[in-house]
DOMAR-213220 format. One record per residue (C-alpha): residue number from 1; residue in one letter; y, x, z. Coordinates in steps of 0.001 Angstrom, whole numbers. Layout:
REM DOMAR-213220
num->NUM&residuo->a&v->Y&u->X&w->Z
...
END
This chain:
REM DOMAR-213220
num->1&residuo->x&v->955&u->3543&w->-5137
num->2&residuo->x&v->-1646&u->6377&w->-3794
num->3&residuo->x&v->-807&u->9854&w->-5468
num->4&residuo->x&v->-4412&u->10596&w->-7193
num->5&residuo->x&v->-5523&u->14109&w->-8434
num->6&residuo->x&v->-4744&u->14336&w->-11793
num->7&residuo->x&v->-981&u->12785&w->-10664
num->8&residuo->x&v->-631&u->15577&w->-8149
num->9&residuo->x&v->-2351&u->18272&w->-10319
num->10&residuo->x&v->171&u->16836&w->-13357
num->11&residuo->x&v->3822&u->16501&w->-11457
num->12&residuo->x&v->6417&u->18361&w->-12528
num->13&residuo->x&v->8602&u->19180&w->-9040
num->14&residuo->x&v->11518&u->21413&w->-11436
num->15&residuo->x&v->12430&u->17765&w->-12862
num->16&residuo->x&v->13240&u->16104&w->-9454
num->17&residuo->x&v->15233&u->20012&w->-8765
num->18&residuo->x&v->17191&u->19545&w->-12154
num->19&residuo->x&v->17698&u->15792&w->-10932
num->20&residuo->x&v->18826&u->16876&w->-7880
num->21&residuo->x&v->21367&u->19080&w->-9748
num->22&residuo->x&v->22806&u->16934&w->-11688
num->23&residuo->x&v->23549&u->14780&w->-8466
num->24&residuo->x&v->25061&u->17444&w->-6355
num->25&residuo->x&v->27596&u->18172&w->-9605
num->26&residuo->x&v->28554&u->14122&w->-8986
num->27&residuo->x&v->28903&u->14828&w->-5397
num->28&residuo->x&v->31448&u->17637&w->-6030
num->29&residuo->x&v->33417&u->15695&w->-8473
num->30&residuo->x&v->33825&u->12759&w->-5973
num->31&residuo->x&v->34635&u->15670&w->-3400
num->32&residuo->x&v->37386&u->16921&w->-5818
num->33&residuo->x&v->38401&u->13510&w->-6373
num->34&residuo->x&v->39303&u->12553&w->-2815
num->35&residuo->x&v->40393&u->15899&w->-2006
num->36&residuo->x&v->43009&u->14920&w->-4860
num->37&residuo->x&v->43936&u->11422&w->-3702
num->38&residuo->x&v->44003&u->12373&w->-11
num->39&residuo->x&v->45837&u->15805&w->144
num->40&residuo->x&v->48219&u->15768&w->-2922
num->41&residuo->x&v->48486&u->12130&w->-4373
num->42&residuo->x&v->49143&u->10562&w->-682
num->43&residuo->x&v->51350&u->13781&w->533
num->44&residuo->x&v->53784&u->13194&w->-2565
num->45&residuo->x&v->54358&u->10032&w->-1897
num->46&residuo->x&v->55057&u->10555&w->1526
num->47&residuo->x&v->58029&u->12752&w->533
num->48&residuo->x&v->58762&u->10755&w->-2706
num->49&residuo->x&v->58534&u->7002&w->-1652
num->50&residuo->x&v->59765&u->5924&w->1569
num->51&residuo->x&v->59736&u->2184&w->3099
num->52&residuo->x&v->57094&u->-208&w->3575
num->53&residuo->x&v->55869&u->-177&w->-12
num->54&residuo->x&v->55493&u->3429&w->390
num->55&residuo->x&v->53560&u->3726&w->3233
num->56&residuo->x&v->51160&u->796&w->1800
num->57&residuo->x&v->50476&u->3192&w->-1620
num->58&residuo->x&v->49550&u->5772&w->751
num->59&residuo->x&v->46826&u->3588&w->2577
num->60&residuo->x&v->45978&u->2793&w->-843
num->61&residuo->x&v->44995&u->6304&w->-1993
num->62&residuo->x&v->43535&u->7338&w->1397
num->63&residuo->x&v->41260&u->4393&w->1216
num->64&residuo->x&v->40437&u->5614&w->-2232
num->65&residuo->x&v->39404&u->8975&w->-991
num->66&residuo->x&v->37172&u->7780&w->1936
num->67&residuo->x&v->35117&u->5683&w->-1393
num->68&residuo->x&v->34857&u->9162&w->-2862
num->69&residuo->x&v->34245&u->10801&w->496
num->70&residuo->x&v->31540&u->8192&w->1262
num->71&residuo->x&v->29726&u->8449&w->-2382
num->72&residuo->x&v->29682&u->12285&w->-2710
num->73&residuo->x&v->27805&u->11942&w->1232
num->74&residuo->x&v->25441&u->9240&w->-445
num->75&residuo->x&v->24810&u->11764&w->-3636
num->76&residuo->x&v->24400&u->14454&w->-1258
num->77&residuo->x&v->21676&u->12344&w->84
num->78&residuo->x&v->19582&u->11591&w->-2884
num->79&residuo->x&v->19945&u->15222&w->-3996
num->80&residuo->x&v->18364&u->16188&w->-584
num->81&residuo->x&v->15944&u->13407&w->-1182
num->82&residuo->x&v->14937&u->14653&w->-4945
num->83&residuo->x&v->14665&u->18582&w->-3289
num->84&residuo->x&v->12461&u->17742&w->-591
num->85&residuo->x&v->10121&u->15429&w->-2501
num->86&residuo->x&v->9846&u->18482&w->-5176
num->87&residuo->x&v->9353&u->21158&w->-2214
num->88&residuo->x&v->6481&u->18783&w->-573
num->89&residuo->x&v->4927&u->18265&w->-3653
num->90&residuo->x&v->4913&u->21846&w->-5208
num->91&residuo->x&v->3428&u->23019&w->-1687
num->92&residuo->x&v->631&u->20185&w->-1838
num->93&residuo->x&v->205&u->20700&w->-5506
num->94&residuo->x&v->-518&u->24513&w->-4721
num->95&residuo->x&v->-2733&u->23520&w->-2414
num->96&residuo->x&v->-4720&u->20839&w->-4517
num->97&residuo->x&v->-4738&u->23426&w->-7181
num->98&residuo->x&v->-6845&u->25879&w->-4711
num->99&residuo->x&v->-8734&u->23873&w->-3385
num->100&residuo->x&v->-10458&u->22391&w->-7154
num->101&residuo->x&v->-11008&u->26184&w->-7943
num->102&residuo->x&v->-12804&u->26539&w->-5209
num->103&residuo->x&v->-15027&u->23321&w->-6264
num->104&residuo->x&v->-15348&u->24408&w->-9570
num->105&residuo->x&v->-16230&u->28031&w->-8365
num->106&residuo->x&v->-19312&u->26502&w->-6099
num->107&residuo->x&v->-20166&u->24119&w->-8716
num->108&residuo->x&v->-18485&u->21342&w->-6934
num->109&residuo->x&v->-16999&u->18578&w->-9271
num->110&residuo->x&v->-13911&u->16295&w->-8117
num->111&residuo->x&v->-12903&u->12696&w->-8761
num->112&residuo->x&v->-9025&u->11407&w->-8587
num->113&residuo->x&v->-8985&u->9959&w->-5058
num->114&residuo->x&v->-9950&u->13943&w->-3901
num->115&residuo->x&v->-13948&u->13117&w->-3162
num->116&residuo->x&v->-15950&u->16217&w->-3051
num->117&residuo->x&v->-19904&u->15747&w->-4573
num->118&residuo->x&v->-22357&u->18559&w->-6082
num->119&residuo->x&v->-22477&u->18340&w->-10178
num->120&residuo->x&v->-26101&u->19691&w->-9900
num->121&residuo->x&v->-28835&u->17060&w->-9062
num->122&residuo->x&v->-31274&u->20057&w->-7715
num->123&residuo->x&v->-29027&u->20449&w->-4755
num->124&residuo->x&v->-29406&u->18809&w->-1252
num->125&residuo->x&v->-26657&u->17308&w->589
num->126&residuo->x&v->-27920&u->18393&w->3625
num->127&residuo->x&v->-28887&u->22142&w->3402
num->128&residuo->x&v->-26262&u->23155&w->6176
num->129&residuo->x&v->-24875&u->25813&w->3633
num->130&residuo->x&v->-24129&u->23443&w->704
num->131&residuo->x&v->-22569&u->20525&w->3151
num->132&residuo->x&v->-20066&u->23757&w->4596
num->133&residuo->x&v->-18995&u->24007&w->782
num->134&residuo->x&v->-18593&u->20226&w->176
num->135&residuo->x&v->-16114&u->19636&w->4048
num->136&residuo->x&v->-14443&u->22690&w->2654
num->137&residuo->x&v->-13355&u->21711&w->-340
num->138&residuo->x&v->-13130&u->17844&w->768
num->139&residuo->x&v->-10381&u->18871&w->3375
num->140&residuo->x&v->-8535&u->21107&w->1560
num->141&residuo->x&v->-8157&u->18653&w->-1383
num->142&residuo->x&v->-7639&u->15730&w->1094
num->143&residuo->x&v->-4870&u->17421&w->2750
num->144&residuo->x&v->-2958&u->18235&w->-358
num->145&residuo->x&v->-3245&u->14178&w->-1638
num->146&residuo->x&v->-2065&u->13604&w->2077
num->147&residuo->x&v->1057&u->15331&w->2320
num->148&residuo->x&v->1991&u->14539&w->-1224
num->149&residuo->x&v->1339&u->10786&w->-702
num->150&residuo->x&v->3823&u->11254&w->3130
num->151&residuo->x&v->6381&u->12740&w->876
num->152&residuo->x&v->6385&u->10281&w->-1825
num->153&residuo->x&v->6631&u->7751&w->643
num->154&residuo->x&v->9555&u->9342&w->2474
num->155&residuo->x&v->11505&u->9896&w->-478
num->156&residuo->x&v->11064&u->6254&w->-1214
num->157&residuo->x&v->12664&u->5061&w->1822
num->158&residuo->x&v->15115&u->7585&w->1635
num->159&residuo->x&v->16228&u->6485&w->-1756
num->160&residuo->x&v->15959&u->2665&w->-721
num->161&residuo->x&v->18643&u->3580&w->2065
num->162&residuo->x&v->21077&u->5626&w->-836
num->163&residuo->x&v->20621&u->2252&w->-2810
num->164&residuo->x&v->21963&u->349&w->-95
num->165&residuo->x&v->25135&u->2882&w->970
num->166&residuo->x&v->26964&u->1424&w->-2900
num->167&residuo->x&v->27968&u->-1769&w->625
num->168&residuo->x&v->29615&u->1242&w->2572
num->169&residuo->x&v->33546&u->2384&w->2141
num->170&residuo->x&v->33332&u->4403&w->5932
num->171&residuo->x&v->32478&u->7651&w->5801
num->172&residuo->x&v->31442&u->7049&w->9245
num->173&residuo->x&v->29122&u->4615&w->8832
num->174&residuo->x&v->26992&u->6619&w->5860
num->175&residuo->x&v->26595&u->9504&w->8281
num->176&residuo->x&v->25455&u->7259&w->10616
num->177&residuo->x&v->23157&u->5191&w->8168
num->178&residuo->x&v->21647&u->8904&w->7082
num->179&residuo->x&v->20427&u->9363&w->10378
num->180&residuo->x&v->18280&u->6582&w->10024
num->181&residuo->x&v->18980&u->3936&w->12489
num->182&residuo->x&v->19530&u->296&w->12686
num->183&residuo->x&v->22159&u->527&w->10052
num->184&residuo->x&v->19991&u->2388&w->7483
num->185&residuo->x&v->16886&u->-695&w->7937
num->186&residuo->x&v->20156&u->-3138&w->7039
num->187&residuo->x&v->20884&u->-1894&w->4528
num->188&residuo->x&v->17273&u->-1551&w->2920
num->189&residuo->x&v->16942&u->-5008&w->3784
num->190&residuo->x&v->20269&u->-5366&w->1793
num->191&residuo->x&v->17934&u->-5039&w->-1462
num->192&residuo->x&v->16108&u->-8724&w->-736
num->193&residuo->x&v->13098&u->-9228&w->-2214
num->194&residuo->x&v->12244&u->-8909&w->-5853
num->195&residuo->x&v->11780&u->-12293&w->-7604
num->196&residuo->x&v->8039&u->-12424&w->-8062
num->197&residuo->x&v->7718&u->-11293&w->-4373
num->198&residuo->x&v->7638&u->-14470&w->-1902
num->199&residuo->x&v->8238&u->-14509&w->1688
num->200&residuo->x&v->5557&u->-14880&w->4490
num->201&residuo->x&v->6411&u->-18305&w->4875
num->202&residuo->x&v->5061&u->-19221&w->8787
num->203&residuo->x&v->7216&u->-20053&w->11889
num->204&residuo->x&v->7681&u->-17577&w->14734
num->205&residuo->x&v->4837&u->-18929&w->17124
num->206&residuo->x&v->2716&u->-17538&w->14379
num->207&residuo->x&v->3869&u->-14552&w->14066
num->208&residuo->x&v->3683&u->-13381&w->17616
num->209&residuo->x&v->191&u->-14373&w->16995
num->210&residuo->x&v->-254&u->-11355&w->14864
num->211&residuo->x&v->1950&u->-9024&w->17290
num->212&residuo->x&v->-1528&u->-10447&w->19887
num->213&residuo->x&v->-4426&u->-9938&w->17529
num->214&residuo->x&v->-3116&u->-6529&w->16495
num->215&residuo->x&v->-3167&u->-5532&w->20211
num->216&residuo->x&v->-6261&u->-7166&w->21161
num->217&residuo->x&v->-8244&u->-5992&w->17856
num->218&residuo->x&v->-6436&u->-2829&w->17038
num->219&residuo->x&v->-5785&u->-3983&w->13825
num->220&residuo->x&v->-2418&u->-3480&w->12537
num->221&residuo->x&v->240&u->-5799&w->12500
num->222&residuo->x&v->810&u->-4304&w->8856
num->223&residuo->x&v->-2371&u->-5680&w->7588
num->224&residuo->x&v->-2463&u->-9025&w->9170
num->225&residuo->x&v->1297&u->-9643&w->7262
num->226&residuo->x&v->-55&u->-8441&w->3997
num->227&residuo->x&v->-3372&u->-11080&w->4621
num->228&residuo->x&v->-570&u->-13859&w->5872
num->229&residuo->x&v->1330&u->-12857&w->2542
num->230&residuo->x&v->-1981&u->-12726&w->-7
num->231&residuo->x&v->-3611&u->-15938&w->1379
num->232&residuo->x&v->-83&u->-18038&w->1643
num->233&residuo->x&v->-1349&u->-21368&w->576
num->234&residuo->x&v->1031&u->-23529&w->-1537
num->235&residuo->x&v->1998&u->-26506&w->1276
num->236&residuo->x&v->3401&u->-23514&w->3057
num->237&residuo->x&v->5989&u->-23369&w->553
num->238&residuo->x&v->7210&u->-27077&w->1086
num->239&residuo->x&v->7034&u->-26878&w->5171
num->240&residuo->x&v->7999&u->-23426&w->7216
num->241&residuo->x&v->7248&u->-24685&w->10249
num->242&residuo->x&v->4264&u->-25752&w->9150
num->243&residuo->x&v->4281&u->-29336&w->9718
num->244&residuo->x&v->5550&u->-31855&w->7990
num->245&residuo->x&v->4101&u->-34616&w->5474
num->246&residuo->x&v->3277&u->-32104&w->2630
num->247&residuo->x&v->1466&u->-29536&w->5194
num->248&residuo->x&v->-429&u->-32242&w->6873
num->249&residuo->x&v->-1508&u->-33278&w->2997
num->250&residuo->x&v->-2851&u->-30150&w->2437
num->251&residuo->x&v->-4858&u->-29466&w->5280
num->252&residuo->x&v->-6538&u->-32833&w->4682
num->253&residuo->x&v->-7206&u->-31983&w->1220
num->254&residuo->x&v->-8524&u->-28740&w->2042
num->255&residuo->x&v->-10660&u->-29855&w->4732
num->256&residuo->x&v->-11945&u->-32736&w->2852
num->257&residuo->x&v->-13417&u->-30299&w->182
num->258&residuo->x&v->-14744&u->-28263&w->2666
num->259&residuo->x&v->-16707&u->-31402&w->4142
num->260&residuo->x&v->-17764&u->-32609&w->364
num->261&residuo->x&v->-17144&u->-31158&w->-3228
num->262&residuo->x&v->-16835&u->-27152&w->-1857
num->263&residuo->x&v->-18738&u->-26467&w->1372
num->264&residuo->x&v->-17998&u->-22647&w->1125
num->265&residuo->x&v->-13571&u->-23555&w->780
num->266&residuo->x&v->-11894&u->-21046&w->2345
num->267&residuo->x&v->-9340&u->-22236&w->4850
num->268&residuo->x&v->-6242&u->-22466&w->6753
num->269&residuo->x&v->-3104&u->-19728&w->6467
num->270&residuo->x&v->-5658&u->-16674&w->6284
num->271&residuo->x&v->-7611&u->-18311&w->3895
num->272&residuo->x&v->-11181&u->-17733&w->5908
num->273&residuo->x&v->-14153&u->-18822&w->4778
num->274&residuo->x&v->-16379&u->-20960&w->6979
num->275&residuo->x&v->-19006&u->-18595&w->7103
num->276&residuo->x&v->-17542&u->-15683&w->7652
num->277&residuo->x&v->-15688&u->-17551&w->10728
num->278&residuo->x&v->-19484&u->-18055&w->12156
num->279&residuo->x&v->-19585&u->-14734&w->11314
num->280&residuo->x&v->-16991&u->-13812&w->14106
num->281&residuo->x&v->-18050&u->-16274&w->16875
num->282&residuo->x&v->-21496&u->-14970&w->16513
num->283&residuo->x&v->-20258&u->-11356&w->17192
num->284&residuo->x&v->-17699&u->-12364&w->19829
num->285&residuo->x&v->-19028&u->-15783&w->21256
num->286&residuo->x&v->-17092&u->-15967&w->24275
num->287&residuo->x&v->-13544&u->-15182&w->22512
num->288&residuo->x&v->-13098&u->-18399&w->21182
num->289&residuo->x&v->-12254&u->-22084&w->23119
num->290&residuo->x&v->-11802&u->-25466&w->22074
num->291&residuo->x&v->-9267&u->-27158&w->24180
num->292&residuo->x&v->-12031&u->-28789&w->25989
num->293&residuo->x&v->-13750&u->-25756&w->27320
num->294&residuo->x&v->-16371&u->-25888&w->24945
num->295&residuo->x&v->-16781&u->-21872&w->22923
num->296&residuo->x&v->-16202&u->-22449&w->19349
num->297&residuo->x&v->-19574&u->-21428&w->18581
num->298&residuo->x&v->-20754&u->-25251&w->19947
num->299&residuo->x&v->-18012&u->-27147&w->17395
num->300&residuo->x&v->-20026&u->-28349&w->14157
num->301&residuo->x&v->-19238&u->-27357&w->10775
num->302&residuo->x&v->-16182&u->-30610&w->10163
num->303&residuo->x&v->-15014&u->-29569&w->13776
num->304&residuo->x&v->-14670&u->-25815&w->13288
num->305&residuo->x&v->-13045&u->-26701&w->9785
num->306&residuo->x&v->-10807&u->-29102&w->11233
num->307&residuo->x&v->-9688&u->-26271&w->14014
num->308&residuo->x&v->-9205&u->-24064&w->11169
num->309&residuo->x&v->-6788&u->-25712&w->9185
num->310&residuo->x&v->-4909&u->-27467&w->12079
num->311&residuo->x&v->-4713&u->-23488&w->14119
num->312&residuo->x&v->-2788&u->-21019&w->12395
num->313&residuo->x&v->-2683&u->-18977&w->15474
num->314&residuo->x&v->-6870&u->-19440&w->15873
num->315&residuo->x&v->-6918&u->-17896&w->12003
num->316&residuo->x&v->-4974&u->-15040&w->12591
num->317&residuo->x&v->-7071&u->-14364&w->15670
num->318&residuo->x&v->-10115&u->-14598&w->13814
num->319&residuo->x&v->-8899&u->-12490&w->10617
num->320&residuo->x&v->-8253&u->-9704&w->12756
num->321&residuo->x&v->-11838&u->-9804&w->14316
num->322&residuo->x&v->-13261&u->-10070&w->11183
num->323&residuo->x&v->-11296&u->-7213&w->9702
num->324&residuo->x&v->-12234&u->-5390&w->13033
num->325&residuo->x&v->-15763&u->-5891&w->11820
num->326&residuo->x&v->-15417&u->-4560&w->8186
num->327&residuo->x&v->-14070&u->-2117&w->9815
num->328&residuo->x&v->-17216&u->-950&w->11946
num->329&residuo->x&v->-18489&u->519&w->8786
num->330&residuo->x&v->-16234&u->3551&w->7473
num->331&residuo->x&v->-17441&u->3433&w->4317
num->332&residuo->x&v->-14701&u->2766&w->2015
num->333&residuo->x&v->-13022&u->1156&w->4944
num->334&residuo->x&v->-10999&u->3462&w->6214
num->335&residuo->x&v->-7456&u->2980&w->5702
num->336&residuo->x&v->-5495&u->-673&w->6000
num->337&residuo->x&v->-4993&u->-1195&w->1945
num->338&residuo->x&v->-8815&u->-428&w->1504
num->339&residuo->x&v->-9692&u->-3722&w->4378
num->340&residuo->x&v->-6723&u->-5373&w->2412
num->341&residuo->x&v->-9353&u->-5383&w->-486
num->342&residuo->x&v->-12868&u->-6096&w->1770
num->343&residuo->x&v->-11142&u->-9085&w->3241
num->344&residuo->x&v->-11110&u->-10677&w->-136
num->345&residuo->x&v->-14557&u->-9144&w->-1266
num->346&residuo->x&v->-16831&u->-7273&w->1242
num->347&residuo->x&v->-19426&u->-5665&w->-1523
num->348&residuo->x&v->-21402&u->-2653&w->-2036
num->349&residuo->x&v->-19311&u->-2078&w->-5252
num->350&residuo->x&v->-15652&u->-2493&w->-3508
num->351&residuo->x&v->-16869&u->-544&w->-646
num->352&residuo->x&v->-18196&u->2480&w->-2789
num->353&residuo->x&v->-14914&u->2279&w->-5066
num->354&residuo->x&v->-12769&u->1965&w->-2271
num->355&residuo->x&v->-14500&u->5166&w->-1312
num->356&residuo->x&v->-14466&u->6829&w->-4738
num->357&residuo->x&v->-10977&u->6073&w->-5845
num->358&residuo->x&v->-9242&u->5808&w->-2140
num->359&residuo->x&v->-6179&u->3873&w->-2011
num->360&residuo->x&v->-5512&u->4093&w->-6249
num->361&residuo->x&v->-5894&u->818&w->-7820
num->362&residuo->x&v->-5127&u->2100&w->-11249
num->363&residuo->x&v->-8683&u->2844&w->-12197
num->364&residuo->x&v->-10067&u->-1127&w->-10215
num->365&residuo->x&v->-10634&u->-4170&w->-12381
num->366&residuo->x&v->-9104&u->-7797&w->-12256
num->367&residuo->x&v->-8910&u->-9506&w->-8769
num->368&residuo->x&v->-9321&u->-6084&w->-6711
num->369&residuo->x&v->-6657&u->-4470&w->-9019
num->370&residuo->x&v->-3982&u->-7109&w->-8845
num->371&residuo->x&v->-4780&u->-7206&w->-4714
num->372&residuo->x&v->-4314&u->-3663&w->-4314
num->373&residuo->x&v->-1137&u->-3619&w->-6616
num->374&residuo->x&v->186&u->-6344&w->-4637
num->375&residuo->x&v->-461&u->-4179&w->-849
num->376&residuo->x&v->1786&u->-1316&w->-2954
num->377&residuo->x&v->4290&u->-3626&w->-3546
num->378&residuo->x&v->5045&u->-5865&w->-89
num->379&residuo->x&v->3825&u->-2708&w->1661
num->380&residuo->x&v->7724&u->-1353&w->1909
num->381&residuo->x&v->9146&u->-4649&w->2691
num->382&residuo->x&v->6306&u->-5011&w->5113
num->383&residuo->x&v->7727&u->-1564&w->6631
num->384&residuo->x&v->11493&u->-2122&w->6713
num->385&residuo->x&v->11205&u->-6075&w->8676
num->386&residuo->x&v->8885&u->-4801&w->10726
num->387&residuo->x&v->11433&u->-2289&w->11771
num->388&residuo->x&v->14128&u->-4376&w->11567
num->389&residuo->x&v->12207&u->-6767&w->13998
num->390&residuo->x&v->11251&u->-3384&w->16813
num->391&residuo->x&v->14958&u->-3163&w->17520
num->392&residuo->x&v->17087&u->-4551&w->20399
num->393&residuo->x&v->19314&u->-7385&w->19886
num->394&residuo->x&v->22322&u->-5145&w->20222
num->395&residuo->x&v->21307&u->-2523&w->17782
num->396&residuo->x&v->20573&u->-6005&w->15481
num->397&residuo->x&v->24132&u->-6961&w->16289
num->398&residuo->x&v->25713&u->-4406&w->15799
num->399&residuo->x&v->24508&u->-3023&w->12417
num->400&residuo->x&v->24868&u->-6866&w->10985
num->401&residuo->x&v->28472&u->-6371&w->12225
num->402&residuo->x&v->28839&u->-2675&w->10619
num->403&residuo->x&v->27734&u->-4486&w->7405
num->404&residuo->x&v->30373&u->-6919&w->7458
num->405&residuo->x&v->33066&u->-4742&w->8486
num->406&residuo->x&v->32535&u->-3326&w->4962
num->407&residuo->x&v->32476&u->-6543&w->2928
num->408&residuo->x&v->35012&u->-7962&w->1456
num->409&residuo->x&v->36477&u->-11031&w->3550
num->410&residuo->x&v->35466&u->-14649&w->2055
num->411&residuo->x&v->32077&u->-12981&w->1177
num->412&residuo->x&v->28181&u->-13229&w->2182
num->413&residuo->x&v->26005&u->-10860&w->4113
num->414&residuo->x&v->22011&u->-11285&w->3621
num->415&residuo->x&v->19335&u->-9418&w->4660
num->416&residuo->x&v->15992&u->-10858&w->2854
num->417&residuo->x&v->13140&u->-9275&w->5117
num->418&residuo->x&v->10040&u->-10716&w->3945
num->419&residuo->x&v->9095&u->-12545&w->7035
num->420&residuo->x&v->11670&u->-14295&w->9748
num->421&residuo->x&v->12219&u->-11920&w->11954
num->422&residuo->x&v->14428&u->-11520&w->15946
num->423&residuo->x&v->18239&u->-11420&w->15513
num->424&residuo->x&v->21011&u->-12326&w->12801
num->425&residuo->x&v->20570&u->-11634&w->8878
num->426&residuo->x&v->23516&u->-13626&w->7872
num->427&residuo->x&v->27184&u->-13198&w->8033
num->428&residuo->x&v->30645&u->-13222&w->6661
num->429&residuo->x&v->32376&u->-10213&w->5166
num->430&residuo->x&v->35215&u->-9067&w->7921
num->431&residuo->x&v->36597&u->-6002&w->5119
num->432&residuo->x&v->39812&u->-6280&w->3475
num->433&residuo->x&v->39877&u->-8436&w->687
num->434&residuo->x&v->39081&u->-7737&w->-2988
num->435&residuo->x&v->42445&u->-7138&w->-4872
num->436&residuo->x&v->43878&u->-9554&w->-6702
num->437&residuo->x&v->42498&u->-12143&w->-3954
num->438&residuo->x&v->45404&u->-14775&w->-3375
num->439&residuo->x&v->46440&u->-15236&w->426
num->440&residuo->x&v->46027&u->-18313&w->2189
num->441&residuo->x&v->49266&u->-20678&w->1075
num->442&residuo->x&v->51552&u->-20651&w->4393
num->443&residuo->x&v->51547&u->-24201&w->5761
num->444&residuo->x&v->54992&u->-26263&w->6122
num->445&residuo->x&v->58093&u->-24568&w->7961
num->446&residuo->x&v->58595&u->-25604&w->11521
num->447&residuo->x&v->60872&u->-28539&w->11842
num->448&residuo->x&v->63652&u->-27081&w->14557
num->449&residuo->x&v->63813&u->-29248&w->17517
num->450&residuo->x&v->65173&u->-32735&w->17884
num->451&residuo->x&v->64589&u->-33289&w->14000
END
């Protein structure tokens, strides 16, 4: 969710400091706590209880003091998350708050997505003295929503990873997750999805498709997952692979309107519309081939909806050029959740609200709204399996493995990232089991020899 004025010009940064407190006074009782259980409880019973049954109690209350050792680190962590969100944001809010006395000083008035305009209808845009005051103010305000929307964001992720550390026992392992690595994208992925979220439901071959449109449009491969998400049509649900009875179904249904009832049915995975597909092989006419050499441009109307529906890779390829065009005009098109919205509806309205309220949706109506709520919510998902798929097959490995080393034997491992992405997401818990877990019954005695 974008951080508009009256959010920034409103936040309170001493709350997320008294938050950040109260955490750090956890942290020190879980500090005290394993100190306890480590250095005193474990060293009595070295002296006072010898024998096999003495040495396992000490285990016992050393693996008790790692827990506490591990959640004071994790507390530590979310403090240090709560102080530098509040540090960010009082040092953007000081800025924001300098930059609208300046506007109102020059008779400048400012909306909540940080646009600059003159609140006096006798003065000209571009007298060279006036636009000066307008780019000052503009950048100055910009700036401030900037940084406060980066640290909002970081915090985010930061706190995401502190969720997932309740999996981890090591010490170890949460310094290492708190670095950030591979481990730390596990165990965000740890979360899975929330229940009204649904995964991008297309096989691999279509997904490197968008890895190749991103590079060839410059789109990002960010955007074309959030229009794979928003247009998911409902036979995708039944088939992932895309094939199947029910998939081949619904392409003929969908194509069938197209050809009869609904001549303007948008189509295939990205849900494109027909037109705005001409649209695209008008601009780029040579970028597009049927398989028998023809351009696409030559294919009639039931051929190029036929291609559509039966080529998921041909409409990601032609989403991205059309985005690429929305994108040719800046105007309220100038950041990935603001083409999110175009691609549904490119207007003269969504353009100039896209451009008066940036990337808030709280002041947009119906269809626009709900689309630009639903880019804040995948958006982090989006994020954390896209980073999850940029890493080697050993880091993969390895931090699936970490994962599982601190899960309970006889129980699951998931990660849910919201598209299929390289490398394992599944195991079995490799930790010592929960107590009170009965052992495995010991088979028959051996039957001595000759019997």
């Amino acid at each position: 969710m974008a951080v508009s004025v009256s959010d920034l010009d409103e936040a309170r940064p001493q709350q997320w400091r008294d938050a950040a407190d109260d955490v750090l006074a956890a942290a020190r009782q879980c500090d005290e706590l394993g100190d306890h259980a480590r250095n005193e409880v474990a060293a009595t019973l070295k002296q006072c209880w010898v024998g096999e049954a003495g040495r396992a109690a000490r285990e016992r209350f050393v693996e008790h003091a790692d827990d506490y050792e591990a959640a004071a680190l994790a507390l530590r962590a979310m403090a240090r998350a709560y102080d530098e969100l509040a540090n960010a944001v009082e040092n953007a809010q000081r800025d924001l708050r300098g930059g609208l006395d300046y506007a109102r000083r020059n008779g400048l008035v400012v909306d909540e997505s940080g646009r600059v305009q003159f609140s006096q209808d006798d003065l000209v845009e571009g007298d060279a003295p006036e636009k000066a005051l307008l780019t000052q103010a503009h950048e100055v305000i910009a700036d401030a929503l900037y940084k406060a929307n980066e640290a909002d964001a970081d915090a985010a992720r930061a706190l995401r990873t502190v969720e997932g550390m309740i999996l981890l026992r090591d010490p170890k392992l949460v310094r290492e997750a708190l670095d950030g690595g591979p481990l730390a994208v596990a165990l965000r992925l740890s979360h899975g999805l929330e229940t009204d979220i649904h995964p991008i439901n297309v096989p691999r071959h279509v997904l490197d498709s968008v890895k190749t449109a991103s590079a060839e449009t410059g789109i990002s491969r960010k955007l074309l997952l959030a229009v794979l998400w928003q247009e998911q049509q409902w036979y995708q649900n039944h088939s992932p692979g895309l094939s199947g009875p029910v998939t081949e179904a619904g392409r003929f249904l969908n194509w069938a309107a197209s050809q009869t009832l609904k001549p303007d049915k948008s189509l295939g995975i990205t849900h494109i519309k027909p037109a705005t597909a001409r649209r695209v092989l008008d601009e780029y006419p040579n970028r597009f081939r049927l398989t028998d050499g023809r351009t696409l441009n030559d294919a009639t109307d039931a051929e190029l909806a036929a291609e559509i529906e039966s080529n998921p890779q041909l409409d990601v390829r032609l989403s991205a050029h059309y985005l690429a065009m929305l994108q040719e005009d800046e105007h309220g098109a100038t950041t990935d959740k603001q083409l999110f919205t175009l691609y549904a509806a490119d207007s003269s309205d969504v353009r100039e609200k896209n451009e008066q309220f940036g990337d808030d949706s709280d002041y947009r109506g119906h269809s626009i709204q709900a689309r630009g709520r639903n880019w804040d919510r995948i958006e982090p998902h989006l994020d954390d399996a896209m980073a999850w798929h940029d890493l080697t097959d050993g880091e993969r490995t390895r931090a699936m493995e970490q994962l599982e080393s601190q899960t309970p034997a006889g129980h699951h491992v998931a990660l849910a990232p919201i598209y299929a992405t390289e490398g394992p997401t599944t195991g079995s818990g490799t930790g010592e089991p929960e107590p009170g877990t009965p052992s495995p019954s010991p088979g028959p005695a051996p039957r001595p020899p000759g019997d």
